[in-house]
FIKE-65674 format. One line per field, with one value per atom (N, C-alpha, C): atom name; residue in three letters; x, y, z. Coordinates in steps of 0.2 Angstrom, whole numbers, always signed. Atoms other than C-alpha are relative to their C-alpha. Layout:
N
atom = CA/...
rest = ALA/...
px = X/...
py = Y/...
pz = Z/...
END
This chain:
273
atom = N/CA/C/N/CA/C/N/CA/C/N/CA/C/N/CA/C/N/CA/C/N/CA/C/N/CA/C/N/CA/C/N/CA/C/N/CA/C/N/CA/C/N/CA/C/N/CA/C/N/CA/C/N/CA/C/N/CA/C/N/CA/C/N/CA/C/N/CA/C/N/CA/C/N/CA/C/N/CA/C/N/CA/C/N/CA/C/N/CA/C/N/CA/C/N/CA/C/N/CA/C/N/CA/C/N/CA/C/N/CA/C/N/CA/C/N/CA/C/N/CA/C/N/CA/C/N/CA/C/N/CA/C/N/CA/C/N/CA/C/N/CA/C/N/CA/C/N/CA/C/N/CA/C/N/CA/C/N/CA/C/N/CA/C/N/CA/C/N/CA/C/N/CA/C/N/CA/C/N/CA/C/N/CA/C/N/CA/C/N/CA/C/N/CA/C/N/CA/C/N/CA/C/N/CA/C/N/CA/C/N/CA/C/N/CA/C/N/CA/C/N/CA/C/N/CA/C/N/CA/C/N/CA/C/N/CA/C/N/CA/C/N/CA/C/N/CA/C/N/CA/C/N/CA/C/N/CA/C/N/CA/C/N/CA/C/N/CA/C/N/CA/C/N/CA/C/N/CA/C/N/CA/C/N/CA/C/N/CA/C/N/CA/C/N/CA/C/N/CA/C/N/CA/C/N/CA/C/N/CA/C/N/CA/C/N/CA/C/N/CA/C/N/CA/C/N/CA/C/N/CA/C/N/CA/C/N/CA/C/N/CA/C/N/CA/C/N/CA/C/N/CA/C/N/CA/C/N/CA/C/N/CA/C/N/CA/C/N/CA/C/N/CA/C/N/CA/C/N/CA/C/N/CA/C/N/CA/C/N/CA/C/N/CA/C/N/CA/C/N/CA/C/N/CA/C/N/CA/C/N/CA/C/N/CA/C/N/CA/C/N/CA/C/N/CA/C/N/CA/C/N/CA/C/N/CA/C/N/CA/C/N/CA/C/N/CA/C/N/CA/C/N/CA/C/N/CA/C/N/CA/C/N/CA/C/N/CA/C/N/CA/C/N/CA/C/N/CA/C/N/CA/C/N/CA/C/N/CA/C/N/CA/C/N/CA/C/N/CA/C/N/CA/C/N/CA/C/N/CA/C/N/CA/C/N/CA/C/N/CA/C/N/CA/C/N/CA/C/N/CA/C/N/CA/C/N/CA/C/N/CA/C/N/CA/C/N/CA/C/N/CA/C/N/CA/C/N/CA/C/N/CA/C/N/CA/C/N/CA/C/N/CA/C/N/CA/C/N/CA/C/N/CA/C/N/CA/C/N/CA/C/N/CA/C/N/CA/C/N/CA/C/N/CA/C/N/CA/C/N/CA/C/N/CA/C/N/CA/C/N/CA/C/N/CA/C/N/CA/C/N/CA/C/N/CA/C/N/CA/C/N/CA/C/N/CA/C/N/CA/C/N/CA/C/N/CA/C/N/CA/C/N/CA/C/N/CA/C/N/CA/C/N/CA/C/N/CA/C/N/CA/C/N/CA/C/N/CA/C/N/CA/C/N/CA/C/N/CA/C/N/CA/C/N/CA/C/N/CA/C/N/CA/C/N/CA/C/N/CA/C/N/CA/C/N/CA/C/N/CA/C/N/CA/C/N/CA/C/N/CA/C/N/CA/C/N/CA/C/N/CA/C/N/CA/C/N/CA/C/N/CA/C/N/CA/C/N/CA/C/N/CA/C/N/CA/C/N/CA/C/N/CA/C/N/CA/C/N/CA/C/N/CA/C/N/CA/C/N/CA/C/N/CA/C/N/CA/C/N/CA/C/N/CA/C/N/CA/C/N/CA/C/N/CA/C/N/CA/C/N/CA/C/N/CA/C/N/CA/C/N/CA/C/N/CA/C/N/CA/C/N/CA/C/N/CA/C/N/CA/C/N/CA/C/N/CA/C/N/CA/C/N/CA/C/N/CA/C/N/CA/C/N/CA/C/N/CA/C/N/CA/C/N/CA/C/N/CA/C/N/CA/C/N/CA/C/N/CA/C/N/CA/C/N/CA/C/N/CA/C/N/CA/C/N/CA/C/N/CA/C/N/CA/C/N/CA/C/N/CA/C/N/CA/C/N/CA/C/N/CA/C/N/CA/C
rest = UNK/UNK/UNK/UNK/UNK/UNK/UNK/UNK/UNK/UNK/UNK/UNK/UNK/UNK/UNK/UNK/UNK/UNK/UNK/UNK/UNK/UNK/UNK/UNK/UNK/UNK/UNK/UNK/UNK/UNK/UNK/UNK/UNK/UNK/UNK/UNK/UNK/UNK/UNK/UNK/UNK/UNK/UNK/UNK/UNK/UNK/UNK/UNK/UNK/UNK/UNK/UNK/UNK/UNK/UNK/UNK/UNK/UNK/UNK/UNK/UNK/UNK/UNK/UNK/UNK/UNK/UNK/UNK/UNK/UNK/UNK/UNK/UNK/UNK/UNK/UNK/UNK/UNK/UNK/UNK/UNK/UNK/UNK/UNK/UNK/UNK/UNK/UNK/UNK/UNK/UNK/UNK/UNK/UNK/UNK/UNK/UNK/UNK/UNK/UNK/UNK/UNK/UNK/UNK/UNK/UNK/UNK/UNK/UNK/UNK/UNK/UNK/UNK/UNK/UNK/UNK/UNK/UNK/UNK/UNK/UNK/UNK/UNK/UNK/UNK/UNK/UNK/UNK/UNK/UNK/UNK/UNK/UNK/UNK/UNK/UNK/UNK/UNK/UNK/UNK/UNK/UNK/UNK/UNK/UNK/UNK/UNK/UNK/UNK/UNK/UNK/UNK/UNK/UNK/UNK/UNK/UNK/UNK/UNK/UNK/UNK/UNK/UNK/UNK/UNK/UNK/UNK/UNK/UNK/UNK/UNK/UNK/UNK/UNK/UNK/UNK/UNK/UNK/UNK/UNK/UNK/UNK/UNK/UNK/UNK/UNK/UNK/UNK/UNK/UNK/UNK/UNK/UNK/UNK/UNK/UNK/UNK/UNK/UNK/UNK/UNK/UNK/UNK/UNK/UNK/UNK/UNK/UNK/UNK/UNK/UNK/UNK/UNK/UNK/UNK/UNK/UNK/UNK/UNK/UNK/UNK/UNK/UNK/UNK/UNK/UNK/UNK/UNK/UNK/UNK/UNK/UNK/UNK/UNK/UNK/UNK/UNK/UNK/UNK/UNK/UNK/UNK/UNK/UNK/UNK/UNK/UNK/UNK/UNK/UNK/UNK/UNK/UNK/UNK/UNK/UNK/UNK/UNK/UNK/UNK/UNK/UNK/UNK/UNK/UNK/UNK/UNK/UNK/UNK/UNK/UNK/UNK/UNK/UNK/UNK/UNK/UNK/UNK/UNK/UNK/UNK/UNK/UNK/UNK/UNK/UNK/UNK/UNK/UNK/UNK/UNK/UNK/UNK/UNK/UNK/UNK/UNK/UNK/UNK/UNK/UNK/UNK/UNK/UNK/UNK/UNK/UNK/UNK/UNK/UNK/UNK/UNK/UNK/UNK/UNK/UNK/UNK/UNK/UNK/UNK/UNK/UNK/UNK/UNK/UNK/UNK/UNK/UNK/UNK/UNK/UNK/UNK/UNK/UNK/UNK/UNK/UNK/UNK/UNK/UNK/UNK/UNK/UNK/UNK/UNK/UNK/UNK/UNK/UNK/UNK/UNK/UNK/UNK/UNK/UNK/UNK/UNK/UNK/UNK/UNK/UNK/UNK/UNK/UNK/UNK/UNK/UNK/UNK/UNK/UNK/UNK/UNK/UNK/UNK/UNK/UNK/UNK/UNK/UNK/UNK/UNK/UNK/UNK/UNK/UNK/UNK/UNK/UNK/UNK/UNK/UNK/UNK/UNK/UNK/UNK/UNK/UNK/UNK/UNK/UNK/UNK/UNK/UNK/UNK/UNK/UNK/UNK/UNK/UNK/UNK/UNK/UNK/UNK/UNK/UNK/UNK/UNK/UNK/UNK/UNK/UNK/UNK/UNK/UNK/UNK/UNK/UNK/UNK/UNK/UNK/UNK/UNK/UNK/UNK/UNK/UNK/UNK/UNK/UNK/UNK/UNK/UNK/UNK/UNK/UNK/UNK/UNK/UNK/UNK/UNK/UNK/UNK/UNK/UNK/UNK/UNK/UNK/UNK/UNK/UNK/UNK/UNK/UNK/UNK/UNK/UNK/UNK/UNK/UNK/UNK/UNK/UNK/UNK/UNK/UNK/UNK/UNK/UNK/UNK/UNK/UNK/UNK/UNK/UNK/UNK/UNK/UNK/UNK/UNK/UNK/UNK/UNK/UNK/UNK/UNK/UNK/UNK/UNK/UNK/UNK/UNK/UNK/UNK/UNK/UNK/UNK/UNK/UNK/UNK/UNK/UNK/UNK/UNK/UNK/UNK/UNK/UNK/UNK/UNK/UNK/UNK/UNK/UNK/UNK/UNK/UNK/UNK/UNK/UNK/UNK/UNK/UNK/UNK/UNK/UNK/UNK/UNK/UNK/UNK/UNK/UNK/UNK/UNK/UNK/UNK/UNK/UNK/UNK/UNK/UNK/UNK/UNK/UNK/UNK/UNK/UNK/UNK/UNK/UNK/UNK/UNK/UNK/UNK/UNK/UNK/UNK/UNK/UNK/UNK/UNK/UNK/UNK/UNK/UNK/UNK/UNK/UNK/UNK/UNK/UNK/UNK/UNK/UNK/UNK/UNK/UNK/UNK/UNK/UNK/UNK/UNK/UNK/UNK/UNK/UNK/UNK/UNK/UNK/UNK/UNK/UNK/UNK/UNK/UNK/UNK/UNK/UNK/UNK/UNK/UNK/UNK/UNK/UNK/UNK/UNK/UNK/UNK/UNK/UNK/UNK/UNK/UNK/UNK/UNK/UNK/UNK/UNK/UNK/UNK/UNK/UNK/UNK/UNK/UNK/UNK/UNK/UNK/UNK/UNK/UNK/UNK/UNK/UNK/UNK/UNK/UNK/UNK/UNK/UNK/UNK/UNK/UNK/UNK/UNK/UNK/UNK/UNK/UNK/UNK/UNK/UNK/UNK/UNK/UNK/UNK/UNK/UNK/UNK/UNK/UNK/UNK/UNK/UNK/UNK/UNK/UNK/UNK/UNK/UNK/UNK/UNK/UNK/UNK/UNK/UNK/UNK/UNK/UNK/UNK/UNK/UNK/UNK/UNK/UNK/UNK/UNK/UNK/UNK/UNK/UNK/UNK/UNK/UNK/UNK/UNK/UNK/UNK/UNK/UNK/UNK/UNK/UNK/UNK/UNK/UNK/UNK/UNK/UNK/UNK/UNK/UNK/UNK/UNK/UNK/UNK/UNK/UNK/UNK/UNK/UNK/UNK/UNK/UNK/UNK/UNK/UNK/UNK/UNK/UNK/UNK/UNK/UNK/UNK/UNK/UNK/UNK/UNK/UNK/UNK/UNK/UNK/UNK/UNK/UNK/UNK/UNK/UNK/UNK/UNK/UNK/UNK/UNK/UNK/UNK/UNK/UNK/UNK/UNK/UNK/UNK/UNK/UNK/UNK/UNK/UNK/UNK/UNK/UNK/UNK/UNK/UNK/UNK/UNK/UNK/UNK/UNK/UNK/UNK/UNK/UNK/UNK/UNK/UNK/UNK/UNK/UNK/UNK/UNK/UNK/UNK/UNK/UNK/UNK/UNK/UNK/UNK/UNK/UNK/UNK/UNK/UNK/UNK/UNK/UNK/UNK/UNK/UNK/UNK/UNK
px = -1/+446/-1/-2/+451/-5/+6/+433/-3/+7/+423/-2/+7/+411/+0/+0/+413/-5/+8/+394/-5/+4/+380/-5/+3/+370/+4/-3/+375/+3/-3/+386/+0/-5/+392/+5/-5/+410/-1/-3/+411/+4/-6/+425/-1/-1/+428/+7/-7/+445/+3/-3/+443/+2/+0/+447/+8/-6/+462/+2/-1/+473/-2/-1/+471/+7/-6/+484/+3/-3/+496/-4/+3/+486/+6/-7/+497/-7/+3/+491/+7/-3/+499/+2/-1/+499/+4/-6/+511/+6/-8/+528/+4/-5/+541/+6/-2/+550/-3/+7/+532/+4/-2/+536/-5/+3/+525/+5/-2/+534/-2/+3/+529/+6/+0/+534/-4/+5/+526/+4/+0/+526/-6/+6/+515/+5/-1/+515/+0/-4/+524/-1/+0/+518/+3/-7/+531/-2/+1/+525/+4/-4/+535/+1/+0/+535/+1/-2/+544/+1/-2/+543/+2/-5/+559/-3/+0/+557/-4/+1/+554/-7/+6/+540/-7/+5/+530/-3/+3/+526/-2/+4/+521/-6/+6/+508/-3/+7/+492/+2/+0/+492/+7/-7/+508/-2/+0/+510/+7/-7/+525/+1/-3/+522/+3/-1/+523/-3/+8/+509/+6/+1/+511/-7/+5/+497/-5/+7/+482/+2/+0/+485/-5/+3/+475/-1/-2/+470/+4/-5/+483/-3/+0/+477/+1/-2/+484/-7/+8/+471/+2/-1/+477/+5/-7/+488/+4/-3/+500/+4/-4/+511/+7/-7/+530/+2/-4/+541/+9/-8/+560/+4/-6/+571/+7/-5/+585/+3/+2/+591/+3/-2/+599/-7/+6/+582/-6/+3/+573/+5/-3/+586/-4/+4/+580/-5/+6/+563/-3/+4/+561/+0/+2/+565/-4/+5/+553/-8/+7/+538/-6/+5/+523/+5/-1/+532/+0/+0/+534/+6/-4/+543/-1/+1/+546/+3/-1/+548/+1/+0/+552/+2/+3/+549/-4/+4/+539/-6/+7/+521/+2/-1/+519/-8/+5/+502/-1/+0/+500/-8/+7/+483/-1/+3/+473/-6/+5/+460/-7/+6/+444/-5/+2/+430/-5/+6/+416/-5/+6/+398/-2/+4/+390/-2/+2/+387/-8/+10/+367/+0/+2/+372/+0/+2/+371/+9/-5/+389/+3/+0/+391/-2/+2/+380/+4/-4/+394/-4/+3/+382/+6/-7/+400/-2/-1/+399/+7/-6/+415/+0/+0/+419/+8/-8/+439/+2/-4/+450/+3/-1/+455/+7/-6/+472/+6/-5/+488/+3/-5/+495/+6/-5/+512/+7/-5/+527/+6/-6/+544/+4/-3/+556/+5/-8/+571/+5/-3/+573/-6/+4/+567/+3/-4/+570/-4/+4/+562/-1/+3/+553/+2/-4/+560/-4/+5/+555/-5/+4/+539/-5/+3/+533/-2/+4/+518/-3/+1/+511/-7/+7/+495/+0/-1/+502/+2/+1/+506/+1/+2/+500/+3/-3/+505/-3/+0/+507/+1/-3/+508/+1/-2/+517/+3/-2/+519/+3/-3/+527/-1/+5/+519/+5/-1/+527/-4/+3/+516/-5/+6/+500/-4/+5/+491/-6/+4/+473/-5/+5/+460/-5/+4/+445/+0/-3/+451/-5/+4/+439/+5/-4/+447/-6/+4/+430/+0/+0/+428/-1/+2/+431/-8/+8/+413/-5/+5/+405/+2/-3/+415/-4/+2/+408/-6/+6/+391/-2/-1/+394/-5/+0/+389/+4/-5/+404/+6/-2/+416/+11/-4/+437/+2/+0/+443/+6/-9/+462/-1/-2/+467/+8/-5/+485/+0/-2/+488/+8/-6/+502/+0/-3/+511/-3/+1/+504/-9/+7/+486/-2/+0/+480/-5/+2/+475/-4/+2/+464/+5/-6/+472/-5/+2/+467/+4/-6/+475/-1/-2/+474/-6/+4/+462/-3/-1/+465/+0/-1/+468/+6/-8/+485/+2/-2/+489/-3/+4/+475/+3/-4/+483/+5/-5/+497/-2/+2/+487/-3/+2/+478/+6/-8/+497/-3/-2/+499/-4/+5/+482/+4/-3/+488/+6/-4/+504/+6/-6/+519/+1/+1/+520/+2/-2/+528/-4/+2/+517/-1/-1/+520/-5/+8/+507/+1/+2/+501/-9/+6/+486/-6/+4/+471/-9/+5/+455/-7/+3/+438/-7/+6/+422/-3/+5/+406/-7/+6/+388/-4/+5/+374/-5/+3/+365/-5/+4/+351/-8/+5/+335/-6/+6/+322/+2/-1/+332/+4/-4/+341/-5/+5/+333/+3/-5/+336/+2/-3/+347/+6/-5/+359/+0/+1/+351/+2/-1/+355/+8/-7/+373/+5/-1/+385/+6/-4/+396/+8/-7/+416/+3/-1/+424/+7/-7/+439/+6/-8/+457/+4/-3/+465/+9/-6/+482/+0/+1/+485/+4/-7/+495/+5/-4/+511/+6/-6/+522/-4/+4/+517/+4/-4/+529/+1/+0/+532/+6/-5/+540/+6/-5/+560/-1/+3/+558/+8/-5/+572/+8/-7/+586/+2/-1/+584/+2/+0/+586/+10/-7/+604/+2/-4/+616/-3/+4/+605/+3/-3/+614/-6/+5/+605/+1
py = +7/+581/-6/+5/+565/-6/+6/+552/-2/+2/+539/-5/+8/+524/-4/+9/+507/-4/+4/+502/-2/-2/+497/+4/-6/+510/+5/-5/+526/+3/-1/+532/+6/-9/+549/+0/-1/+551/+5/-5/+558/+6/-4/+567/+1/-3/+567/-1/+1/+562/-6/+6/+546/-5/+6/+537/-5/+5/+522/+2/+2/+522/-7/+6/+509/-6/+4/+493/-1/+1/+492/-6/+4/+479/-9/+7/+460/-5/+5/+447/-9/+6/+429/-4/+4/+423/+4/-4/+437/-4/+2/+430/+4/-2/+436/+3/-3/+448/+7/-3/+456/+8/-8/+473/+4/-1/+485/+7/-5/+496/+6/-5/+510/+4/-5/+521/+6/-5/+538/+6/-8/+551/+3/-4/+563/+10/-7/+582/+3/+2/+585/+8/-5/+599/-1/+1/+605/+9/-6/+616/+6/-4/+630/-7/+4/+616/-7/+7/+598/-2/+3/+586/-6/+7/+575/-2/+5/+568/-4/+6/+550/-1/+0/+553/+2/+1/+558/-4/+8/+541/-4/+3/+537/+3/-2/+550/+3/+0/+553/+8/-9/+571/+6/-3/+576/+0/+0/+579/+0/+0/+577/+8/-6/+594/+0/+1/+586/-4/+7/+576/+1/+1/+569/-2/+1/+568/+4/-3/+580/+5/-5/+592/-2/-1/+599/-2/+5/+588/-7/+6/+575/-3/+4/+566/-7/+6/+551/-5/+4/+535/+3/-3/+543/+3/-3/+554/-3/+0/+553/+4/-3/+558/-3/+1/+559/+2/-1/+557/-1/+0/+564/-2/+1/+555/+3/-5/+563/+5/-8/+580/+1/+0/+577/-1/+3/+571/+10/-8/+588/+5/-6/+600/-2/+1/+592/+0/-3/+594/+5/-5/+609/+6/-4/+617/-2/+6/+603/+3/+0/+610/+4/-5/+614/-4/+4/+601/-5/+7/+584/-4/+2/+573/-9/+6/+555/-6/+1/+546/-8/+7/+528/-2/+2/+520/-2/+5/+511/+1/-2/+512/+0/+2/+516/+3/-2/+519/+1/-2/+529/-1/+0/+525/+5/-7/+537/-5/+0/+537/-5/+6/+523/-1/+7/+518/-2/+4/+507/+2/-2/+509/-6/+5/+497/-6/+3/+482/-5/+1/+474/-7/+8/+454/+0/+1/+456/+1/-1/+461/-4/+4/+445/+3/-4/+455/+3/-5/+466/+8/-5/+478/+4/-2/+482/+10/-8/+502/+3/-3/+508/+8/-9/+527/+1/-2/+530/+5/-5/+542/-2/+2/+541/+1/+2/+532/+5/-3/+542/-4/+5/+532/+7/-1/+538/-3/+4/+533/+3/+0/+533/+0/-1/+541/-3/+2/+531/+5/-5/+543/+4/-4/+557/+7/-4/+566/+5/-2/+578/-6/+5/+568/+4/-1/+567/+9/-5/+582/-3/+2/+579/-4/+3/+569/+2/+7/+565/+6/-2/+566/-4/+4/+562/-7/+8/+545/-2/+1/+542/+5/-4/+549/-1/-1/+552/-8/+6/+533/-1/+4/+523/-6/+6/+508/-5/+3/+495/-7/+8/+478/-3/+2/+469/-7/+8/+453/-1/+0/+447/-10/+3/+433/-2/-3/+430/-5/+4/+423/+2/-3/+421/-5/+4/+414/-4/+5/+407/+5/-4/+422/+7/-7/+439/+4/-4/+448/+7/-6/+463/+7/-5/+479/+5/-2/+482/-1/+4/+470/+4/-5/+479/+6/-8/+495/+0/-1/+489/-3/+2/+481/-9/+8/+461/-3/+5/+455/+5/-6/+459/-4/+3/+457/-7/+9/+438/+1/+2/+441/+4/-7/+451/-3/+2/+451/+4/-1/+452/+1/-2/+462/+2/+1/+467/+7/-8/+486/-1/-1/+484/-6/+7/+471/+4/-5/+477/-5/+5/+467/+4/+0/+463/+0/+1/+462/-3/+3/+449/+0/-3/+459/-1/+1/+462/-6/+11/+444/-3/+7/+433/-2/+3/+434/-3/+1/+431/-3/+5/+421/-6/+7/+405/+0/-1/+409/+2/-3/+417/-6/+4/+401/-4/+5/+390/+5/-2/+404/+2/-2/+404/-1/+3/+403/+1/+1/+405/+6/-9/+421/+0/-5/+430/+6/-7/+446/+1/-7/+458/+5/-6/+470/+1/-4/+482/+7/-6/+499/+2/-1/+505/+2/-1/+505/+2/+0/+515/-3/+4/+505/+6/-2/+517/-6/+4/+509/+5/-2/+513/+1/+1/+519/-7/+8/+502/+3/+0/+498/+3/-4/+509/-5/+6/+493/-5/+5/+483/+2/-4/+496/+4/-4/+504/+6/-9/+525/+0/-4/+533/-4/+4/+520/-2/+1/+518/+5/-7/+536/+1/-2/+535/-8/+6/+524/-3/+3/+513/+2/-2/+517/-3/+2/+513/-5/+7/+498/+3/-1/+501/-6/+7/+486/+1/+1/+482/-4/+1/+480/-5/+1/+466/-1/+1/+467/-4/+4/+452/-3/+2/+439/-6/+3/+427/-3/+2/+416/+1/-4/+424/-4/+4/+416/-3/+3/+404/+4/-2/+410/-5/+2/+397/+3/-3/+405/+9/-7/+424/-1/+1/+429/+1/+0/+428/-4/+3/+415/-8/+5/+398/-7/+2/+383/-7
pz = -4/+520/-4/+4/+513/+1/-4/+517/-5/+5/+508/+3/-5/+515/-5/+2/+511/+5/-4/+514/-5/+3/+506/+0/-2/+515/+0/-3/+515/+7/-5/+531/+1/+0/+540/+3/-2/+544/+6/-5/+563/+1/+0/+562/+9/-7/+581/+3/-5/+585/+2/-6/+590/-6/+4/+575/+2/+0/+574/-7/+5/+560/-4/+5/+547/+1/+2/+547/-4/+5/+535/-5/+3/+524/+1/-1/+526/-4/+4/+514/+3/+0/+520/-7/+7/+503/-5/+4/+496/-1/-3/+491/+5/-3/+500/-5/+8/+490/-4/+2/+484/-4/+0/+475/-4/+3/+467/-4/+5/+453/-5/+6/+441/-4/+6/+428/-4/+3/+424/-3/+3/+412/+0/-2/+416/+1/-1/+421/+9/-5/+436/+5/-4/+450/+8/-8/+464/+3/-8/+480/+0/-4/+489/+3/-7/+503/-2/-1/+499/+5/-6/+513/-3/+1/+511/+5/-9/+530/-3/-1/+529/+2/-4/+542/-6/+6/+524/+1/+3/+522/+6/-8/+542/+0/-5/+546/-7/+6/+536/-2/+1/+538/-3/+1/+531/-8/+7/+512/-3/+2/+500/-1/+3/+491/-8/+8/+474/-2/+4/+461/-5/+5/+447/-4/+2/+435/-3/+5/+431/-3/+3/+417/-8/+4/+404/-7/+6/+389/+2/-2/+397/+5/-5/+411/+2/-2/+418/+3/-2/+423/+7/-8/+442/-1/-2/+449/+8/-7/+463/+4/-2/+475/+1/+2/+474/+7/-4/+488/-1/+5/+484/+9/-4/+498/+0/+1/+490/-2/+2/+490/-5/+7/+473/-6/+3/+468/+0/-1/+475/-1/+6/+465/-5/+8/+450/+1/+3/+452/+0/+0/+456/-5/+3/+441/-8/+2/+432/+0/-3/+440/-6/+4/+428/-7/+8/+414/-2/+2/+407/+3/-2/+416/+1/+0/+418/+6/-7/+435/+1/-1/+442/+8/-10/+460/+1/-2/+471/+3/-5/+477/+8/-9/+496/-1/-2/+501/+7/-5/+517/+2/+0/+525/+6/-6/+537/+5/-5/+551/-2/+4/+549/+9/-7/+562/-2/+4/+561/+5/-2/+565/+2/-5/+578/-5/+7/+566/+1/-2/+565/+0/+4/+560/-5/+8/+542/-3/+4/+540/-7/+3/+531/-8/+4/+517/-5/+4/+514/+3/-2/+523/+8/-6/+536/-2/-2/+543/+0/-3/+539/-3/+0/+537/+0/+1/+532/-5/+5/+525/-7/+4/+508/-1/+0/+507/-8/+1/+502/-7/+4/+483/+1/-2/+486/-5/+2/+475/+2/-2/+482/-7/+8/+467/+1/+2/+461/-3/+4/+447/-4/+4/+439/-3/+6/+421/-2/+3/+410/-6/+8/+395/-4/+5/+381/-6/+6/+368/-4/+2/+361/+2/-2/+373/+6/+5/+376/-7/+6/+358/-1/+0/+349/-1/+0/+347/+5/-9/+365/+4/-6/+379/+6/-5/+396/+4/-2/+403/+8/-5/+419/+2/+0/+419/+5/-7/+431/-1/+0/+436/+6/-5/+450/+3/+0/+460/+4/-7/+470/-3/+1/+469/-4/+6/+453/+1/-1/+454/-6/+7/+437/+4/+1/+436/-5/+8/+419/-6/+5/+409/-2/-2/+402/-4/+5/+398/-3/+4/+385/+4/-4/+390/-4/+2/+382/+5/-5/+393/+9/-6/+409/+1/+2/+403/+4/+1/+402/+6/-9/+420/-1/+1/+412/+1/+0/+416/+6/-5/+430/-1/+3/+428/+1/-2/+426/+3/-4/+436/+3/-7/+450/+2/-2/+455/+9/-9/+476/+2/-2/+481/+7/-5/+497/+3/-2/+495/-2/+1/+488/-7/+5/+474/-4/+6/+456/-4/+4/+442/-4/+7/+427/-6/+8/+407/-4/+2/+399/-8/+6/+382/-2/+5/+367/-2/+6/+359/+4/-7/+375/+1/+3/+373/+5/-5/+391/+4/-2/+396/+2/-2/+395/+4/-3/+404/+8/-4/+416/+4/-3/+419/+3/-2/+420/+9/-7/+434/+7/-4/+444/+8/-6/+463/+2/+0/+460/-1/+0/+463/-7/+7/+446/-1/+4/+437/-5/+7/+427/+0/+4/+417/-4/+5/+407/+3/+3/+405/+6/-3/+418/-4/+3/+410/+3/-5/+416/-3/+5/+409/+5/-5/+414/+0/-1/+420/-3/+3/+413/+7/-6/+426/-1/+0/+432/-3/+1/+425/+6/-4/+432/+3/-1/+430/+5/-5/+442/+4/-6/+455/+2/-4/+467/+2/-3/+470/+7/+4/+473/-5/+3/+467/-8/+7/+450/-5/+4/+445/+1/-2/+450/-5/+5/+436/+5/-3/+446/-1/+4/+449/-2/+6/+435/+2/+0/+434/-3/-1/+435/-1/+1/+427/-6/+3/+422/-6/+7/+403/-1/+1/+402/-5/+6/+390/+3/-2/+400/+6/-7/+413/+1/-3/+420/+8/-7/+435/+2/-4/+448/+3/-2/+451/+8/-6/+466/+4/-3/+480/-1/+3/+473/-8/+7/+457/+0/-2/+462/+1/+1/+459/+8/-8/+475/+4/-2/+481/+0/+0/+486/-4/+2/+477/+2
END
């Protein structure tokens, strides 16, 4: 069963039946447009049991019957799951299965079952009771190859690449992933999409920092490489157990290699001006 708690206390998931689905998540400050893209090579496992049906990507409890992601030595910063809409798409994967293959499509995230625990007035805290299921990343496959021979190799590894339109918002900082690590610093961007909103890394050097400030507030395309940055266990002297013995989880941030503002609707091709 797919559960985790977003508390500052610890919670226990019911499990009685009576939960609600989750909302689709809606951000009013998304453009219109918003897309979330990827690109993965990874290592590519396929069931007996592909679920084409659409209904996949409606209800929680369904499964595609296909990851991409965790193998031996190679692990991707996540894995996912692949939904093959077309039957020309589920020929080819299945004699893929248990190899290197390289995919392209669109984030869907299926959400499941959530309820809340009676709240005490402190919500404000960030002390909220919630108990939900652990959301479905799902990608919708455009295409999908075998990778190339030799790939991946000790000089690149099994990647996953994305392209974001959506909301860019910085505080104007792009701290070290040293300092991240060591949990003194927390990331300075985040971009806000249509499907779930991601921090960013605007490079080694700062490459994209500047750029990043031009675009504070303002719809944006980035491109990058996901990057996973563990955390350190907090510090013992100023956390209280059990929390002190457990290292924070770890940051997911987009690497970026491109950052641009996103075409306004007179600009977008077919678009009268």
């Amino acid at each position: 069963m797919r559960y985790i708690v977003v508390a500052a206390l610890a919670t226990v998931f019911t499990g009685n039946g009576r939960t609600q689905p989750i909302p689709r998540p809606t951000n009013e400050l998304t453009p219109v447009g918003a897309y979330f893209r990827l690109e993965v090579l990874g290592w590519l496992w396929v069931s007996e049991q592909i679920d084409a049906d659409p209904k996949a990507l409606q209800e929680y409890s369904r499964s595609t019957g296909i990851d991409i992601g965790l193998a031996p030595g190679y692990n991707l910063a996540r894995s996912f799951e692949l939904f093959l809409g077309d039957p020309d798409l589920v020929k080819a994967a299945k004699p893929l299965h248990r190899k290197w293959v390289i995919i392209e499509g669109d984030l869907h995230i299926v959400h499941g079952p959530t309820e809340l625990m009676f709240g005490h007035g402190a919500e404000s805290l960030g002390q909220t009771y919630y108990s939900h299921a652990k959301p479905r990343y799902v990608i919708k496959v455009r295409r999908l190859t075998a990778a190339p021979a030799g790939a991946p190799n000790a000089e690149k590894g099994p990647y996953v690449r994305m392209e974001i339109n959506g909301v860019l918002n910085t505080n104007g900082t792009n701290p070290k992933r040293r300092d991240l690590s060591a949990n003194r610093a927390s990331p300075g961007g985040v971009m806000r999409g249509h499907q779930c909103n991601i921090h960013l890394y605007f490079g080694d050097d700062d490459k994209w920092l500047a750029r990043a400030k031009e675009l504070h507030g303002k719809a944006a395309i980035a491109r990058g490489e996901l990057i996973m940055v563990g955390r350190n266990p907090l510090d013992m002297e100023r956390q209280t157990k059990p929390f002190g013995l457990l290292a924070p989880l770890p940051f997911y941030l987009l690497n970026i290699s491109d950052l641009r503002a996103a075409p306004s609707d007179a600009e977008k091709p077919g678009q009268k001006k």
